[in-house]
N, C-alpha and C positions, 0 to 999 in steps of 0.2 A: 221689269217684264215678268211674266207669268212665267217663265221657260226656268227662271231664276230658283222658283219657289220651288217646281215640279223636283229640278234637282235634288236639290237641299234635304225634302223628305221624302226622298228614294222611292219614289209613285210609281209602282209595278205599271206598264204600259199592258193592254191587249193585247196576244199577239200578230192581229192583222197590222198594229203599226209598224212603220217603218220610213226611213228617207224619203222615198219616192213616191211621189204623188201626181195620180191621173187627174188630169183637170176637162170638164166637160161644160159644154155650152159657151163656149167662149166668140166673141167675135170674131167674123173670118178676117177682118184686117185687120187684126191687130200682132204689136210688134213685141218683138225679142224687150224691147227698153219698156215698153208699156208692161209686161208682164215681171220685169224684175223690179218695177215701183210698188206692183202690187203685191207680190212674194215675197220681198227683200225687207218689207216692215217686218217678217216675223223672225228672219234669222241671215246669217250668210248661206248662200246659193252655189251651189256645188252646178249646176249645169239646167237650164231650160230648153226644150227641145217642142217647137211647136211644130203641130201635121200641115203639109203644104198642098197634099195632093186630094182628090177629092173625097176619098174615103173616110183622111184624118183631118179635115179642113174641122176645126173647131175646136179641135182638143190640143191638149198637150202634157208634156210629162216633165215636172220641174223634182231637180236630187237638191235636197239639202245637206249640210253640212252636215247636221244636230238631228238626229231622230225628236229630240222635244222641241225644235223649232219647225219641225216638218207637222207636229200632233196639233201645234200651235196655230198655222198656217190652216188646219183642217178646220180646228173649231171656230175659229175668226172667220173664214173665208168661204164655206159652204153656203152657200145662199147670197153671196155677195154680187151684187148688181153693177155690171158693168155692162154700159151700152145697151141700156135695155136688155140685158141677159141676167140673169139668175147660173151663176156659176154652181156647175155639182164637183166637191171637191172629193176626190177617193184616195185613201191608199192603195197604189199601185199592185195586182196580187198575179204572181207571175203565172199560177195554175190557170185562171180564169184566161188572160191572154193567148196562153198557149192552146188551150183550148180551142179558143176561136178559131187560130191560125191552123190548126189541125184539122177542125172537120171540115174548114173549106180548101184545103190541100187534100182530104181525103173525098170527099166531093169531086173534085175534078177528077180523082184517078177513077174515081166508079163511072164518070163520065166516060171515060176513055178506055175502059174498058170494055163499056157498054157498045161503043161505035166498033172496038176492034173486032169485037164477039159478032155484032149484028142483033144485042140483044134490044129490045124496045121496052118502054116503061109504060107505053101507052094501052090503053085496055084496047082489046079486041071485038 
């Protein structure tokens, strides 16, 4: 396997790599066992964790064992067609996540602020 070679001559990785990988466009039914035949060819699987509810219906986040079985899993499996899908495969990057879940956590507080104050956003 490719993972084997990577070792051997100590091949400085990116630093975006890492274990964890966001997986996008994925079928919405598909299962925990479907998705470790399709990860589990590149290394052992530390944990898959698929989105169920409607926001994360599609994606998911699979931890590998091996950071070079996780780099491996990128370049084999990005564009990989499954069910008519074209998978987009990322490394996981915890800033950009946080991100998200921050400005629409701080969105709602200027929401709620807005109603306690009586301010309006609407033009006049």
């Amino acid at each position: 396997m490719t993972t084997i070679s990577l070792r051997k001559t100590n091949t400085r990785l990116p630093p975006e790599v890492n274990r964890v990988l966001y997986v996008r466009n994925l079928p919405f039914n598909i299962t925990s066992e479907e998705m470790y035949d399709i990860f589990g060819k590149y290394g052992a699987i530390r944990q898959i964790r698929i989105g169920c509810d409607k926001a994360t219906k599609g994606t998911a986040f699979v931890v590998y064992e091996d950071i070079y079985d996780a780099k491996n899993a990128v370049d084999h499996l990005s564009g990989f067609n499954v069910a008519n899908r074209y998978l987009i495969v990322l490394y996981y990057q915890h800033a950009k996540m946080s991100k998200k879940f921050d400005q629409k956590k701080s969105e709602e507080e200027i929401t709620k602020l807005q109603e306690k104050y009586g301010v309006s956003t609407k033009d006049k």
